[in-house]
LUMKOLKE-129335 format. One record per residue (C-alpha): residue number from 1; chain; x, y, z. Coordinates in nm, 2 decimals. Example, Ala and Ser with C-alpha at 12.3 -4.5 7.8 and 13.67 -1.06 7.14 Angstrom:
// residues 2
<r><num>1</num><cadena>A</cadena><x>1.23</x><y>-0.45</y><z>0.78</z></r>
<r><num>2</num><cadena>A</cadena><x>1.37</x><y>-0.11</y><z>0.71</z></r>
END
This chain:
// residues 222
<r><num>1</num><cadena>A</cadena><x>0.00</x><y>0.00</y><z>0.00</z></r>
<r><num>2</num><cadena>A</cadena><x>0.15</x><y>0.34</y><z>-0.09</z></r>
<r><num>3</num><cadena>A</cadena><x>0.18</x><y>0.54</y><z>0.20</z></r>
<r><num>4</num><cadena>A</cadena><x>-0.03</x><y>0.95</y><z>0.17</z></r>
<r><num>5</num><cadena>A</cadena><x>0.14</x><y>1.23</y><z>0.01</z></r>
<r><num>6</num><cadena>A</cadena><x>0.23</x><y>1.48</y><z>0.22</z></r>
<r><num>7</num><cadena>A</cadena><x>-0.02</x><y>1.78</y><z>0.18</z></r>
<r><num>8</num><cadena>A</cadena><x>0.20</x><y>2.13</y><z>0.12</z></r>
<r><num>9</num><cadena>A</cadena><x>0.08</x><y>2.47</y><z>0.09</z></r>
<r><num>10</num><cadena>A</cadena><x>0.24</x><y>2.76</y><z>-0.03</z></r>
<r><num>11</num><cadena>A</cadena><x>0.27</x><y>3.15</y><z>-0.04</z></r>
<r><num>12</num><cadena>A</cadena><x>0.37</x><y>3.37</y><z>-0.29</z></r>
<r><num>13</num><cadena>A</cadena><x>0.37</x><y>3.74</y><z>-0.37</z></r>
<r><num>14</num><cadena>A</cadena><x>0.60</x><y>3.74</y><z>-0.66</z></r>
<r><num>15</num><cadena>A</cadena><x>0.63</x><y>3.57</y><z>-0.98</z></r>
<r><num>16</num><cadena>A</cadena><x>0.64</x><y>3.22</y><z>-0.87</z></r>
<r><num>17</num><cadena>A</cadena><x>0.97</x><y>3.10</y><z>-0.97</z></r>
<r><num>18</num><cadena>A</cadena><x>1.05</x><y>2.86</y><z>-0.65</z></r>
<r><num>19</num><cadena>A</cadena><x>0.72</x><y>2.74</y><z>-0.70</z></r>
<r><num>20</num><cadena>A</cadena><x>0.75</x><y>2.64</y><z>-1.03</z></r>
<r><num>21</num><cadena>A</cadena><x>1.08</x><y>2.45</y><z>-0.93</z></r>
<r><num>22</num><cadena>A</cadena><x>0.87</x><y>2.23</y><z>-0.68</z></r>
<r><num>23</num><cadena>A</cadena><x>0.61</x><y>2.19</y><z>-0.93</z></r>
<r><num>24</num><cadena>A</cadena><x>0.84</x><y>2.06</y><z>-1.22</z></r>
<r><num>25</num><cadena>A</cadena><x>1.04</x><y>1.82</y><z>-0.94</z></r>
<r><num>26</num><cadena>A</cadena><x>0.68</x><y>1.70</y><z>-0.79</z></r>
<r><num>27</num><cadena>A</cadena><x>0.57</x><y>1.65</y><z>-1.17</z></r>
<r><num>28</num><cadena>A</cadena><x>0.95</x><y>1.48</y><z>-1.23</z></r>
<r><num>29</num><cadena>A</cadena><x>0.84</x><y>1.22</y><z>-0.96</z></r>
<r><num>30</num><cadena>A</cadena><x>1.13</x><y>1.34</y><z>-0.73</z></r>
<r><num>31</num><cadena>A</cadena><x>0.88</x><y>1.49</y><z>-0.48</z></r>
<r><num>32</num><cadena>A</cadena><x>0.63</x><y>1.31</y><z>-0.32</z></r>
<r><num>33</num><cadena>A</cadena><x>0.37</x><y>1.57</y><z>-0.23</z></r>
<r><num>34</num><cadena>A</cadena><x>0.01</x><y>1.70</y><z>-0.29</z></r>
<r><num>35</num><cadena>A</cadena><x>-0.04</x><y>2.14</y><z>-0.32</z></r>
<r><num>36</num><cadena>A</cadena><x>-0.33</x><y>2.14</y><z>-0.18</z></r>
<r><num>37</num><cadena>A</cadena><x>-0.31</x><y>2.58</y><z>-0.19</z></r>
<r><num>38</num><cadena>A</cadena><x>-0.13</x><y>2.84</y><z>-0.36</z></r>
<r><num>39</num><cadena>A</cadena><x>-0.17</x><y>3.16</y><z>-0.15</z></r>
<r><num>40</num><cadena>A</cadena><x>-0.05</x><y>3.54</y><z>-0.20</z></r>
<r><num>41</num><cadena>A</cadena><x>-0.12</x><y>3.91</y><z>-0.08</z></r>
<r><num>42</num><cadena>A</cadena><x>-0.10</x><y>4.00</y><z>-0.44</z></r>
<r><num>43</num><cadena>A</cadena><x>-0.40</x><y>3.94</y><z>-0.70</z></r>
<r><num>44</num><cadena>A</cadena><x>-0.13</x><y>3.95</y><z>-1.01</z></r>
<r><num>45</num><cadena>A</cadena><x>0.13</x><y>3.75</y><z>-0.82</z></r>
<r><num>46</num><cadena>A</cadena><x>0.29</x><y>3.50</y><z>-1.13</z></r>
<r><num>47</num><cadena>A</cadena><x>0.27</x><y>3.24</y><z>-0.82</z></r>
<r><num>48</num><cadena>A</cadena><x>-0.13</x><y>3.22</y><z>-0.89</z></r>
<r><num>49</num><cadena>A</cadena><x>-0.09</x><y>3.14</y><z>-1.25</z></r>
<r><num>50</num><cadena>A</cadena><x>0.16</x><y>2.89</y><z>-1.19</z></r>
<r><num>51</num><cadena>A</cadena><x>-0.03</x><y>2.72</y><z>-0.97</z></r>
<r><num>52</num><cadena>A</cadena><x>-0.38</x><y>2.75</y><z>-1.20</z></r>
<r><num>53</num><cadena>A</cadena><x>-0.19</x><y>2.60</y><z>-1.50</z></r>
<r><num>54</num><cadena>A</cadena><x>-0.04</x><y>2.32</y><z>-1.28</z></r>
<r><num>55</num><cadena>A</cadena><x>-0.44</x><y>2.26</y><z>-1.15</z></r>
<r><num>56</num><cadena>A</cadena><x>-0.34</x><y>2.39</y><z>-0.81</z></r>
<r><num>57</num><cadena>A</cadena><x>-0.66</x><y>2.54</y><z>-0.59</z></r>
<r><num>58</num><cadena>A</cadena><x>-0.56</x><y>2.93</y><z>-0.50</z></r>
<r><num>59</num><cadena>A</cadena><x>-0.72</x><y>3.24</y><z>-0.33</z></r>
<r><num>60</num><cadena>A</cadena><x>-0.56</x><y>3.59</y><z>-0.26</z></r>
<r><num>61</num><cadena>A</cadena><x>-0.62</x><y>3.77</y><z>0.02</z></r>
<r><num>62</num><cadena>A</cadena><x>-0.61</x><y>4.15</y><z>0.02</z></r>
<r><num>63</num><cadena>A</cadena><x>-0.43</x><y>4.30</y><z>0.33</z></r>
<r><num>64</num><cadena>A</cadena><x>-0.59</x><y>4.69</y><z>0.29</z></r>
<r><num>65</num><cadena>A</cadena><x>-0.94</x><y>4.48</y><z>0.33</z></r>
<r><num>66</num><cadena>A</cadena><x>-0.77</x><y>4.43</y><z>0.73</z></r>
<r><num>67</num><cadena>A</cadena><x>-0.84</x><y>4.67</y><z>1.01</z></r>
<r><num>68</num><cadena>A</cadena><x>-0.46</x><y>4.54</y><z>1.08</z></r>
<r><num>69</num><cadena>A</cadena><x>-0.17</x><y>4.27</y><z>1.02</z></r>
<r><num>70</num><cadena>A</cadena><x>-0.31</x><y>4.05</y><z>1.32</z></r>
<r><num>71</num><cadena>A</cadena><x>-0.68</x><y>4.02</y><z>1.10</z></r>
<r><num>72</num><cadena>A</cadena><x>-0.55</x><y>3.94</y><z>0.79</z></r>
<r><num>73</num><cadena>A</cadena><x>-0.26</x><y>3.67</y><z>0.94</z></r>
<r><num>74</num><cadena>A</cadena><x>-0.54</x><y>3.50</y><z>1.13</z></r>
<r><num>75</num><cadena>A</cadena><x>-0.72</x><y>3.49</y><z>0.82</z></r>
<r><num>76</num><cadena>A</cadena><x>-0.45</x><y>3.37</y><z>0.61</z></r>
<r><num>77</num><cadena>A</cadena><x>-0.39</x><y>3.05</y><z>0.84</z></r>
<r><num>78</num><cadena>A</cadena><x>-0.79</x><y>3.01</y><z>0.88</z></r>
<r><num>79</num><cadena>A</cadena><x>-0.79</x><y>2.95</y><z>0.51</z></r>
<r><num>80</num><cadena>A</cadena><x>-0.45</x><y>2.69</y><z>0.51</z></r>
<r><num>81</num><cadena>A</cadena><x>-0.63</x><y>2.52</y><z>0.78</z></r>
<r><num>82</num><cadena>A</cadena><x>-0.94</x><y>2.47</y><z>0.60</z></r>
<r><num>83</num><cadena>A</cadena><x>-0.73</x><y>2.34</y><z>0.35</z></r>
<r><num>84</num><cadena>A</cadena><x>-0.62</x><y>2.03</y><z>0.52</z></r>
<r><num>85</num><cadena>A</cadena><x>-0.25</x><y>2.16</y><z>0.43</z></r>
<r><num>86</num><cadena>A</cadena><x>-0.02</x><y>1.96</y><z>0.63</z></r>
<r><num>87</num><cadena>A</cadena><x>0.32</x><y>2.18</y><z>0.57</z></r>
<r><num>88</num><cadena>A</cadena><x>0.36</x><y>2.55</y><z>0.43</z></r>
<r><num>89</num><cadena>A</cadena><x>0.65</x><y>2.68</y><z>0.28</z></r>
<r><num>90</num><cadena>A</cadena><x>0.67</x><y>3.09</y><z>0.21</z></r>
<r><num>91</num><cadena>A</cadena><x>0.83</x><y>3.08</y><z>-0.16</z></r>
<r><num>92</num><cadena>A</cadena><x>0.86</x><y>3.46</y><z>-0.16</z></r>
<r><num>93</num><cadena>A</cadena><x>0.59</x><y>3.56</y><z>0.06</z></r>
<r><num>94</num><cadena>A</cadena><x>0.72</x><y>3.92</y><z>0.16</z></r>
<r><num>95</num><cadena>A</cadena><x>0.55</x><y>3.99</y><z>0.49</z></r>
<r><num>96</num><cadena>A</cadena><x>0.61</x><y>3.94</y><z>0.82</z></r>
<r><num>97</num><cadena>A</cadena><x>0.39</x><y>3.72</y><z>1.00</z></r>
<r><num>98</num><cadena>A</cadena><x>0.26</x><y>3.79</y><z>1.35</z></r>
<r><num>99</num><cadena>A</cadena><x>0.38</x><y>3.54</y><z>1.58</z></r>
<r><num>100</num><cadena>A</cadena><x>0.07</x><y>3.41</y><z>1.73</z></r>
<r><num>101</num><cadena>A</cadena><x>-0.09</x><y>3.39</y><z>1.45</z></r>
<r><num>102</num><cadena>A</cadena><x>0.16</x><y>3.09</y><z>1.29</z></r>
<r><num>103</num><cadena>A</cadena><x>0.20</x><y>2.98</y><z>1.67</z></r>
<r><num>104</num><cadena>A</cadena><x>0.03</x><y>2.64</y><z>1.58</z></r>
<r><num>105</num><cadena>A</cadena><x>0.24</x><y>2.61</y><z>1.25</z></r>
<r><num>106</num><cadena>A</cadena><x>0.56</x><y>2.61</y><z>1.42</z></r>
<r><num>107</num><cadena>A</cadena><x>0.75</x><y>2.29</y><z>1.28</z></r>
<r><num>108</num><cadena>A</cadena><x>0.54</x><y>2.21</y><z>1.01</z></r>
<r><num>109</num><cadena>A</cadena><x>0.62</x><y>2.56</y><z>0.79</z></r>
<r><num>110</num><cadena>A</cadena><x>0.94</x><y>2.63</y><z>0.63</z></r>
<r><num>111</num><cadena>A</cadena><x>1.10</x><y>2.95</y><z>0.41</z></r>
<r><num>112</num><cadena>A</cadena><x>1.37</x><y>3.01</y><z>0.17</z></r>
<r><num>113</num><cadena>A</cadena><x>1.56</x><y>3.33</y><z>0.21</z></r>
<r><num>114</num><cadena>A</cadena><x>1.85</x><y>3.49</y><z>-0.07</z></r>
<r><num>115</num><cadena>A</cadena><x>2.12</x><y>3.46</y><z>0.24</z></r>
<r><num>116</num><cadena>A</cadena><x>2.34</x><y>3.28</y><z>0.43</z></r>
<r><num>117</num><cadena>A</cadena><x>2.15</x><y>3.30</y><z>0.74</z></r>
<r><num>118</num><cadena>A</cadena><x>2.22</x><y>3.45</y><z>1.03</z></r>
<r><num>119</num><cadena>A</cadena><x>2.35</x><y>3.70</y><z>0.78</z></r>
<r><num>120</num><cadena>A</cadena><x>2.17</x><y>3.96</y><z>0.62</z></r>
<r><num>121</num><cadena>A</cadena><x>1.82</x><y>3.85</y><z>0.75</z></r>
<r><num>122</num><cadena>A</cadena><x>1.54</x><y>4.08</y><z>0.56</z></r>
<r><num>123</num><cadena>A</cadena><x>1.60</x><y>4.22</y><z>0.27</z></r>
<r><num>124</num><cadena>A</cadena><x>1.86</x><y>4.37</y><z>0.05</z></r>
<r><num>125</num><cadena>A</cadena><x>2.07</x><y>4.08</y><z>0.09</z></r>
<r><num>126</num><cadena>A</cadena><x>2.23</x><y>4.07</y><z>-0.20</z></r>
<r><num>127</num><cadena>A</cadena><x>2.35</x><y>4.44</y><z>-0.22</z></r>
<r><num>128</num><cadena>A</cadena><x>2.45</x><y>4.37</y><z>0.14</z></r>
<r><num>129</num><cadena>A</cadena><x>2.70</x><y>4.08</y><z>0.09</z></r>
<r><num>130</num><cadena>A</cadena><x>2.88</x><y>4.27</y><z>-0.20</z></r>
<r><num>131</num><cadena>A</cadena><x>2.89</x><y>4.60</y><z>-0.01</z></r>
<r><num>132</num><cadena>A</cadena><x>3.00</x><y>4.38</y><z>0.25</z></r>
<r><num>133</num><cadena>A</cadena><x>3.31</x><y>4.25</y><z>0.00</z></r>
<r><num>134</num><cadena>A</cadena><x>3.18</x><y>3.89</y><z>0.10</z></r>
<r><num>135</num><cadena>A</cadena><x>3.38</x><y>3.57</y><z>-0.06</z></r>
<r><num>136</num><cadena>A</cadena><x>3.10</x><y>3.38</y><z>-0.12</z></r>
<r><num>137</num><cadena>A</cadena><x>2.70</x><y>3.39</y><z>-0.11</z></r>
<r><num>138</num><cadena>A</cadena><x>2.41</x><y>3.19</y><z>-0.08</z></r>
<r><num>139</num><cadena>A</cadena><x>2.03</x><y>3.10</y><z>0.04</z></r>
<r><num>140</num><cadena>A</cadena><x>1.92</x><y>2.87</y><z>0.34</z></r>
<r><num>141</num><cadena>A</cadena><x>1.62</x><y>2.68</y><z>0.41</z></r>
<r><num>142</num><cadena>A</cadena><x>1.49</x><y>2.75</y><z>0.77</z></r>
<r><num>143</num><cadena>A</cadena><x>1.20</x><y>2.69</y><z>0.99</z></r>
<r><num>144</num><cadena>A</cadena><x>0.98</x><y>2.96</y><z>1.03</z></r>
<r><num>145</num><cadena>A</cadena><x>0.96</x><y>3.12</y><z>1.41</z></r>
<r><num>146</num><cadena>A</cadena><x>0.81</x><y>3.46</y><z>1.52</z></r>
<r><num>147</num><cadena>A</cadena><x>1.18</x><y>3.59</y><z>1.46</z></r>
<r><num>148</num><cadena>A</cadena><x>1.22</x><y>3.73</y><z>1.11</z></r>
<r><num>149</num><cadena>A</cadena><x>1.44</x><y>3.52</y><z>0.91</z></r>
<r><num>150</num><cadena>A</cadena><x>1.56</x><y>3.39</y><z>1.28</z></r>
<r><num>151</num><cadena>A</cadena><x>1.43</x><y>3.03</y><z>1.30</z></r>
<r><num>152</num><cadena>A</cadena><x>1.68</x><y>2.71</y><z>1.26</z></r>
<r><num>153</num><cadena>A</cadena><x>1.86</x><y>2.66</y><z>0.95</z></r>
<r><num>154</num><cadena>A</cadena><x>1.75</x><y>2.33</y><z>0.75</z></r>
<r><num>155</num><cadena>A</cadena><x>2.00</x><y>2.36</y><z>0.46</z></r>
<r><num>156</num><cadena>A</cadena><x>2.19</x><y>2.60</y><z>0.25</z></r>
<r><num>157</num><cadena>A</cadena><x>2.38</x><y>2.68</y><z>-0.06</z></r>
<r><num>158</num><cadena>A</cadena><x>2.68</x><y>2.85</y><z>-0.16</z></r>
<r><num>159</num><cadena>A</cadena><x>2.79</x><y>3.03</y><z>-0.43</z></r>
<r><num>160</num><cadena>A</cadena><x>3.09</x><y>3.20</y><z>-0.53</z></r>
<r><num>161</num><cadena>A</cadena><x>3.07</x><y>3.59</y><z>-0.56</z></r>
<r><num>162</num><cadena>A</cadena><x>3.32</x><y>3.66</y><z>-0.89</z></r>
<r><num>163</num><cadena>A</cadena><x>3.46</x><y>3.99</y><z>-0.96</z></r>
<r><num>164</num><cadena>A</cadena><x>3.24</x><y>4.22</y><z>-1.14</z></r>
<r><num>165</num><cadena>A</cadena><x>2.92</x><y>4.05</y><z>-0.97</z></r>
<r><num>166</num><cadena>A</cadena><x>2.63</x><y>4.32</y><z>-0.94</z></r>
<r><num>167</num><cadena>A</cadena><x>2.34</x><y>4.24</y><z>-0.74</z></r>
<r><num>168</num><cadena>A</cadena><x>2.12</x><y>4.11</y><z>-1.05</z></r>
<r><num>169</num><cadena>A</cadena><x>2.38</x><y>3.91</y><z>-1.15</z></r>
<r><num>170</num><cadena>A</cadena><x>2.45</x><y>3.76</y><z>-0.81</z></r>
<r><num>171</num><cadena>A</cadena><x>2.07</x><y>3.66</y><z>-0.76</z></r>
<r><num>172</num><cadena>A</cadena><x>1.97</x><y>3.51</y><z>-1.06</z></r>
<r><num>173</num><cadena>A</cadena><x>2.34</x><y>3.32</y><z>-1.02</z></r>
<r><num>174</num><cadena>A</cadena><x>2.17</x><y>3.19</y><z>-0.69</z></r>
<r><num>175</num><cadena>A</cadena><x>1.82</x><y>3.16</y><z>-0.78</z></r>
<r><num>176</num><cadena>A</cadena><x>1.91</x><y>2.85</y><z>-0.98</z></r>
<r><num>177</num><cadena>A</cadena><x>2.04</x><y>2.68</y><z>-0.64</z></r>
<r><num>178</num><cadena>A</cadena><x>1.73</x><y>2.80</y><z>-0.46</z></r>
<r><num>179</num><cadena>A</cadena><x>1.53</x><y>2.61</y><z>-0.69</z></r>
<r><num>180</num><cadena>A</cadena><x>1.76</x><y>2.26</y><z>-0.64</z></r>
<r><num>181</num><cadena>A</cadena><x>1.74</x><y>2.36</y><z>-0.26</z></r>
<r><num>182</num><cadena>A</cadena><x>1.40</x><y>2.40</y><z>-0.13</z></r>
<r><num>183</num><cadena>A</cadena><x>1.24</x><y>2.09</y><z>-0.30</z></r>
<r><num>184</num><cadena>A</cadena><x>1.53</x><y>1.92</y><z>-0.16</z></r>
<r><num>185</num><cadena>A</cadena><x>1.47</x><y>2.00</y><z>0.21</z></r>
<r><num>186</num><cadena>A</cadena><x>1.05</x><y>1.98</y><z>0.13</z></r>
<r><num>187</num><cadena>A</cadena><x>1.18</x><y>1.60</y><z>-0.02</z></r>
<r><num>188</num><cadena>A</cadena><x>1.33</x><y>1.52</y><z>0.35</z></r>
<r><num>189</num><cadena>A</cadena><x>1.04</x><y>1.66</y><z>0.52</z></r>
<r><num>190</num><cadena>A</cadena><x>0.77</x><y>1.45</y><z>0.34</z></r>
<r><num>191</num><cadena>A</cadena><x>1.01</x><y>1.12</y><z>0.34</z></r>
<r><num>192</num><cadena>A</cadena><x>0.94</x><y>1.21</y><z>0.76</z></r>
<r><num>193</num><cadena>A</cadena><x>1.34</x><y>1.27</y><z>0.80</z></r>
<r><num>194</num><cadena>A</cadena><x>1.32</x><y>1.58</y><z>0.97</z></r>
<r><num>195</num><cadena>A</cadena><x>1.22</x><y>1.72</y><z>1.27</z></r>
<r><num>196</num><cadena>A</cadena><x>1.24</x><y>2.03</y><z>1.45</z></r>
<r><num>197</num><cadena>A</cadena><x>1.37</x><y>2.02</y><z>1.78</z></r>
<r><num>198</num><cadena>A</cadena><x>1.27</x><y>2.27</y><z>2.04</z></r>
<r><num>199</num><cadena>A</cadena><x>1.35</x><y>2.56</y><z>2.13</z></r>
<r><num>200</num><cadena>A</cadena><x>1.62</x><y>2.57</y><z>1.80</z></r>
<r><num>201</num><cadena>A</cadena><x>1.78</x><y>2.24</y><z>1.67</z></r>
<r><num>202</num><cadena>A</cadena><x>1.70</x><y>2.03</y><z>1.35</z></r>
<r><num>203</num><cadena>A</cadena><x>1.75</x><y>1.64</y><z>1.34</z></r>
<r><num>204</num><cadena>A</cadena><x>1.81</x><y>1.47</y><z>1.05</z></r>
<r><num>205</num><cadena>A</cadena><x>1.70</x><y>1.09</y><z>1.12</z></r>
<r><num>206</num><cadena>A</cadena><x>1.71</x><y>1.16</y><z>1.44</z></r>
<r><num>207</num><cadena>A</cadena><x>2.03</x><y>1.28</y><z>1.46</z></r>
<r><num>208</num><cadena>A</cadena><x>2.06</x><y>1.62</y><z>1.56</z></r>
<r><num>209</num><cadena>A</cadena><x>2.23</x><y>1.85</y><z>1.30</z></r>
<r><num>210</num><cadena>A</cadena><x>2.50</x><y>2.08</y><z>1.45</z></r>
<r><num>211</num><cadena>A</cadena><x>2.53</x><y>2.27</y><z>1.10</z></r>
<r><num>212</num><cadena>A</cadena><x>2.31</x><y>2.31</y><z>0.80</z></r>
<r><num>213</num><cadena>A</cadena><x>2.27</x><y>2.05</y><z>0.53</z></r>
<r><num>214</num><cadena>A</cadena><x>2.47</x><y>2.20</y><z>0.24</z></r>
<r><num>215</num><cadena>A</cadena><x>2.38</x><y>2.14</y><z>-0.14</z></r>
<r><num>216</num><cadena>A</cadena><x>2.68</x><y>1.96</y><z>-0.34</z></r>
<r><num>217</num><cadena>A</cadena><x>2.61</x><y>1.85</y><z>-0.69</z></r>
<r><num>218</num><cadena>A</cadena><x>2.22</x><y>1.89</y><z>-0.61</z></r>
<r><num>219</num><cadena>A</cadena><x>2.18</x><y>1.68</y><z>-0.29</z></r>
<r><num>220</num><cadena>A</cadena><x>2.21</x><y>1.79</y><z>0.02</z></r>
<r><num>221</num><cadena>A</cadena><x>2.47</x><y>1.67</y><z>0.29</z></r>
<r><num>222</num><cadena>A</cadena><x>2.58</x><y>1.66</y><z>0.64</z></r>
END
């Protein structure tokens, strides 16, 4: 008997582009999940035409229809609930969640961020490592906490910053291991090998992980 797909929900304001990477390796058979949900705070978000071409259920919510952030967040997670969504992963949701509000999500709700966290958490972060005169870049897979960008690292990859790099070159250089990174982590988590250890350690197996996984060759490694 095959055992259930893990059921994954995602958020997106932008254009969609780490969605579509865990689209194409879901379609590939390399990632055994259901989307069940494709949410953004944007109506013309590329996200919500991704996932309407791949068949994906979506809805938008509008935050100016909130008295405040708190409304709309509790909102937001009424609707992944009623989903039956199991995990969430922000693909380039750009707000900051209030803390009770994904309380109950805690473990079971991941984020890629353009850094090699703790550095440069928020934005910017590729202007920031070049004006920092940084060797080498890259974007980590984390567990999402109430601390922005804060919660513990899953898995990361590097990348070389090369003379002449400006900041569109350096992240659209990185965006191609984003995409091999977050369905790899979203892989371990439906295959049940991770866990998040409280307050702020990730096992692997059971194992707990003193460093991030790191991408080599596109798989991940201790």
């Amino acid at each position: 008997m095959t055992a259930p797909r893990l059921r994954v929900a995602v958020l997106a304001s932008g254009r969609g582009s780490n969605l579509q990477a865990l689209i194409v390796a879901r379609d590939a058979g390399v990632l055994p999940v259901d989307f069940v949900v494709v949410g953004s705070d944007k109506p013309n978000a590329g996200a919500l035409q991704l996932a309407k071409d791949a068949c994906i259920p979506t809805f938008t919510l509008n935050p100016k229809d909130f008295a405040n952030r708190r409304d709309f967040d509790f909102e937001l997670f009424r609707r992944l609930d009623a989903s039956g969504a199991q995990v969430l992963v922000l693909a380039g949701f750009m707000r900051i969640i209030d803390g009770e509000a994904l309380a109950p999500w805690v473990g079971r709700m991941i984020n890629v961020h353009p850094s090699l966290l703790p550095k440069y958490r928020g934005l910017h972060t590729h202007r920031r490592a070049l004006e920092a005169g940084d060797a080498e870049h890259g974007a980590s897979v984390h567990y999402v906490t109430a601390e922005l960008d804060g919660g513990p690292v899953i898995a990361q990859a590097r990348i070389a910053i090369q003379p002449g790099d400006d900041e569109g070159q350096l992240a659209q250089r990185l965006l191609t291991f984003e995409h091999q990174l977050l369905p790899a982590v979203l892989k371990l988590i439906a295959e049940q090998r991770l866990d998040l250890i409280a307050p702020n350690r990730v096992a692997l197996d059971g194992k707990l992980l003193d460093t991030p996984l790191q991408l080599r060759h596109g798989a991940l490694v201790d």
